[in-house]
N, C-alpha and C positions, 0 to 999 in steps of 0.2 A: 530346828525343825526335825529334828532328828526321832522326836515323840510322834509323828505324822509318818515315817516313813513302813511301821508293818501295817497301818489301815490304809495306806495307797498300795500296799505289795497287796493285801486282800480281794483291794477291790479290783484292781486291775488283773489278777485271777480271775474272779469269778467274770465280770468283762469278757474279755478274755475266751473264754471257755463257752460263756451265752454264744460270741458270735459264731463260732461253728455249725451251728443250725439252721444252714442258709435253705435248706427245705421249711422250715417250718416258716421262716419270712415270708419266702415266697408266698404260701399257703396261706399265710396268713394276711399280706397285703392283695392276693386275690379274692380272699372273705372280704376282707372288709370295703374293698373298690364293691363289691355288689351289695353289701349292704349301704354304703354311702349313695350308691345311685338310688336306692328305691327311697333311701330318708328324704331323698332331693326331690322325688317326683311326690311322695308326699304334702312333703312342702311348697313344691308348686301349685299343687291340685290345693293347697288350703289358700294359698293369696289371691290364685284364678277368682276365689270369691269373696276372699273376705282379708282383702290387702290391705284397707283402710282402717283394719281395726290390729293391725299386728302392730308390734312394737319394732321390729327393726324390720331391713328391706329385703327384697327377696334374695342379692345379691349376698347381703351379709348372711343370711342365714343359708346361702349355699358353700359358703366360707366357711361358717361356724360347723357345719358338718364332717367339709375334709379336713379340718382341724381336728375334729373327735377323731375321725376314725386315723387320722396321720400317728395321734398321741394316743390310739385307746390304750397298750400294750403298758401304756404307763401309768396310768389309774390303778388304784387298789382294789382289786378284782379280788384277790384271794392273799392270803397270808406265801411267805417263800415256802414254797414247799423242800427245798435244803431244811429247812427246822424242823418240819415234820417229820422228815425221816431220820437226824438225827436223834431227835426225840426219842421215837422207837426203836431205834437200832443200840442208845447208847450213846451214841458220837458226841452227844452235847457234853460229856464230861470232858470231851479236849480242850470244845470253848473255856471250858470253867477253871480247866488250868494253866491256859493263856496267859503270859503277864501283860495282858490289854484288858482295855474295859470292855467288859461285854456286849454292855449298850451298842456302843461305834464298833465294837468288831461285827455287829448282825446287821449294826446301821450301814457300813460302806459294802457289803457283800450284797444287800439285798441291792442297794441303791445300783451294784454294778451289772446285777441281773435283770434289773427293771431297763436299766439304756439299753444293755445291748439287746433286747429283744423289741424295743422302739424305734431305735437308732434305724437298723436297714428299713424295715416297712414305712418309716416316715418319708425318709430320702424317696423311695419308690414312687411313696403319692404324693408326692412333690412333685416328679418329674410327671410324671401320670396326668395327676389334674391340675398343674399350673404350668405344664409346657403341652404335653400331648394336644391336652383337651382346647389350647385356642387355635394347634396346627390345627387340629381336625374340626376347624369351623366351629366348635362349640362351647365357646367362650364367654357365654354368659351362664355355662353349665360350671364353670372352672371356680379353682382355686385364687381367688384375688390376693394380690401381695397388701402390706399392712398399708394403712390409710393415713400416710404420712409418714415423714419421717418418724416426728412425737410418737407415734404407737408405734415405729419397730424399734425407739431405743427402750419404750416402756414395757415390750414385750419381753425384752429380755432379762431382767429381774424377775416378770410376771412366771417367767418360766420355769427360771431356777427355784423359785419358793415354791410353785404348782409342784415341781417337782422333788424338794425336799418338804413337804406338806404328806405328800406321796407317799411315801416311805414313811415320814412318821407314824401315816395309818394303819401301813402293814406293820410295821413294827408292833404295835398295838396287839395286830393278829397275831402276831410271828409270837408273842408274851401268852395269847389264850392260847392259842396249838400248844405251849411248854407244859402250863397249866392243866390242861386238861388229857393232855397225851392224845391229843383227835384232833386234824384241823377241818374236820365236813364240817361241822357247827358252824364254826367261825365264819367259815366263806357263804354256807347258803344264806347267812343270813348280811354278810359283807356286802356282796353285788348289788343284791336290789336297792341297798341302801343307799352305794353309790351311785348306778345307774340312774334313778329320781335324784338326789339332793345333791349331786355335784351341776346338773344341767344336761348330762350325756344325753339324759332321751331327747330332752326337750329345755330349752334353754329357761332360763328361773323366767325371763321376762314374762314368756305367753303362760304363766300360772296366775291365778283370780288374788285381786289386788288385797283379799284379809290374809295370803297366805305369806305374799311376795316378800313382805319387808323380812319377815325370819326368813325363809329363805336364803336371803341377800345376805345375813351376816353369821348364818353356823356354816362349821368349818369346812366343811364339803363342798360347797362355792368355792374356795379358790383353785378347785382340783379340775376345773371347764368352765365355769360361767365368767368369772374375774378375769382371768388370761386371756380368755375368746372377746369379751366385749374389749379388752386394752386393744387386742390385736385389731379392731374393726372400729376401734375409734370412740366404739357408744361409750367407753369410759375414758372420761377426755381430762387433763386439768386435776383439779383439787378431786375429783370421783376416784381419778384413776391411781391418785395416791393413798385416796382411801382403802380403793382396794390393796393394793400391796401391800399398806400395813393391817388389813386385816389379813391377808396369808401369812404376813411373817410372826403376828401374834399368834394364830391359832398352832402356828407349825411351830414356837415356840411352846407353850401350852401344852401340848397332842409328846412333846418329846419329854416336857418333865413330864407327863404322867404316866407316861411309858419308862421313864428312870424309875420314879418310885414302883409301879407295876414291878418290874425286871428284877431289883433287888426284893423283895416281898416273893415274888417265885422262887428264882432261885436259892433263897434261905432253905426251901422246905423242898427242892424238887425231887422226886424220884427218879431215875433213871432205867429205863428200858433197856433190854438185851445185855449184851456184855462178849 
């Protein structure tokens, strides 16, 4: 194991150094506690009329929400921005002469920047909406625990893949920002991507049924829709293995083409500053 131990010295660096920023946790699991409440009154104000036409119950899909906003900080929102400014400054030529592979040295640094900016705000509205919220009377407003045993041992693979899937995504980005020496691109056109075709806005099920079946199986489903319905049950059995091995192929897939990508870069990269 002795090859394993500078990409755990990395990541637990970079780890590490994220959780310092106990202001921006903060800040950020009171953003998103108020955007989860208005997703939720939304969604109450659509079942008030039209509950018999939804696909899951109002219950789960008040789950499925502080789920998202528990995990958003872990979705591929934008490339790491650490490669960006290496990029520019130069600094990527230290990666380059690392005797580690480059891939996993960006793969366990990113991966350790994405926890620990998760990690506090999830605990937060954990404690928030699935203890606060039933003291305070308001516990059909709460976060429900998993639906069953089966969906919280199933949840926990569901997790690990959502969230090395994750990372294979930015990775992707973190290879266009090298490429192109600019990560604006990359991200404005990242988010909305994810935003719609992971599930975040709106879970795949309430989309119109010529669209749903793709939906269900490109690779952005397993990064909310896959994990959320294991965790609430609707993927139950033979569904809910389907799903995990479609997270674990895509996120297999999403990593070799980010290998080939990475060596294809940096063959020909230029380097900024100095």
């Amino acid at each position: 194991m002795h090859w394993a131990r500078p990409y755990l010295a990395a990541f637990r660096a970079r780890f590490q150094l994220m959780l310092q920023y106990r202001v921006a946790a903060l800040a950020g699991f009171a953003t998103q506690c108020w955007w989860g409440a208005i997703r939720i009154m939304v969604f109450a104000a659509f079942y008030g009329t039209h509950a018999a036409a939804a696909p899951i119950s109002l219950a789960d899909a008040i789950t499925y929400v502080w789920l998202g906003q528990a995990l958003l900080a872990l979705l591929p929102w934008v490339a790491d921005p650490e490669i960006g400014h290496a990029v520019r400054t130069g600094g990527i030529g230290y990666d380059r002469l690392r005797p580690l592979d480059a891939y996993g040295y960006w793969y366990v640094r990113t991966l350790g920047w994405m926890l620990a900016r998760t990690m506090p705000r999830a605990a937060l509205m954990a404690l928030a909406a699935m203890i606060v919220l039933p003291l305070a009377g308001l516990g059909d407003w709460a976060w429900q625990p998993p639906s069953g045993i089966a969906a919280a041992l199933l949840f926990i693979p569901a997790f690990a893949l959502m969230t090395a899937l994750s990372v294979a995504v930015v990775m992707l980005a973190n290879i266009i920002v090298a490429a192109s020496l600019n990560e604006r691109g990359v991200n404005a056109v990242l988010m909305p991507l994810v935003i719609v075709f992971s599930g975040s806005l709106l879970p795949l099920n309430f989309f119109p049924d010529a669209v749903r079946p793709f939906l269900q199986v490109q690779p952005l489903a397993g990064l909310v829709d896959i994990p959320f319905r294991i965790y609430f049950a609707d993927l139950q059995g033979t569904a809910a293995l389907q799903g995990l091995a479609l997270q674990a192929g895509w996120t297999l897939v999403l990593i070799a083409l980010g290998r080939l990508a990475m060596d294809r870069v940096m063959h020909r990269l230029e380097m900024q500053g100095g």
